[in-house]
C-alpha positions in Angstrom: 0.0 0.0 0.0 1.2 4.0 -1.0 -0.2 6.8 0.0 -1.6 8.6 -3.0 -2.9 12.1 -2.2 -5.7 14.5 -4.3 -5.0 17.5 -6.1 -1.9 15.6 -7.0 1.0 16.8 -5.6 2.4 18.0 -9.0 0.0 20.7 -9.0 0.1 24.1 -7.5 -3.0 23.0 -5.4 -1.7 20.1 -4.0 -0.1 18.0 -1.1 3.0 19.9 -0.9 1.4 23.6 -1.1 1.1 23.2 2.6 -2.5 24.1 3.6 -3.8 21.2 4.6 -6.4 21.4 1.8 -5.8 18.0 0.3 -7.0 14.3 1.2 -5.2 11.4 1.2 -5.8 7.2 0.7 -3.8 4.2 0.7 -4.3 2.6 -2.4 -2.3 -0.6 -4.2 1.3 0.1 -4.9 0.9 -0.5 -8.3 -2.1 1.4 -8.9 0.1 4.1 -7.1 2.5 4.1 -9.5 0.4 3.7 -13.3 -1.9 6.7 -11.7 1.6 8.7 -11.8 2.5 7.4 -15.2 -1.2 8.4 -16.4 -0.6 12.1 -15.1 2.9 12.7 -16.8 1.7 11.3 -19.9 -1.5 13.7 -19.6 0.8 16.3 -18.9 2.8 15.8 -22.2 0.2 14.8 -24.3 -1.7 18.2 -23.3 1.6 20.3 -23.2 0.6 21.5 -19.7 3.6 23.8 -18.4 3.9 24.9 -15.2 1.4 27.1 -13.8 -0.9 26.3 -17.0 -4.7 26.0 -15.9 -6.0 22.7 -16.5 -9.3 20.5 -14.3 -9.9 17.1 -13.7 -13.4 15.6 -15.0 -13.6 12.5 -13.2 -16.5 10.1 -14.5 -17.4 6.7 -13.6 
C-alpha cells in the first residue's frame, strides 16, 4: 500500500502547497504508480507547463 494524495501533488493545489487542503488514501502500490504514469503522460500529451490552468473531470 502507498499513500496517493488529491489535487496531486504536482500541482500548484496540492499536497505539498502546505495548507492542509488536500486528502489522502492508501491505495495498491501498483495502482500508485500507473496513476503517476497516467498524469505525466496527460501532462505531455496536453503540453501543460507549469502554472498552466487545467481541471480534472472525473466520471465513472
Amino acid at each position: 500500500m502507498e499513500c496517493d494524495e488529491y489535487p496531486f501533488a504536482s500541482t500548484q493545489e496540492g499536497s505539498t502547497k502546505g495548507d492542509n487542503r488536500f486528502s489522502v488514501r492508501l491505495i495498491d502500490g501498483k495502482d500508485n504508480r500507473k496513476s503517476g504514469e497516467r498524469l505525466n503522460e496527460m501532462y505531455t500529451l496536453n503540453r501543460v507547463l507549469n502554472d498552466d490552468p487545467f481541471y480534472v473531470k472525473i466520471t465513472n
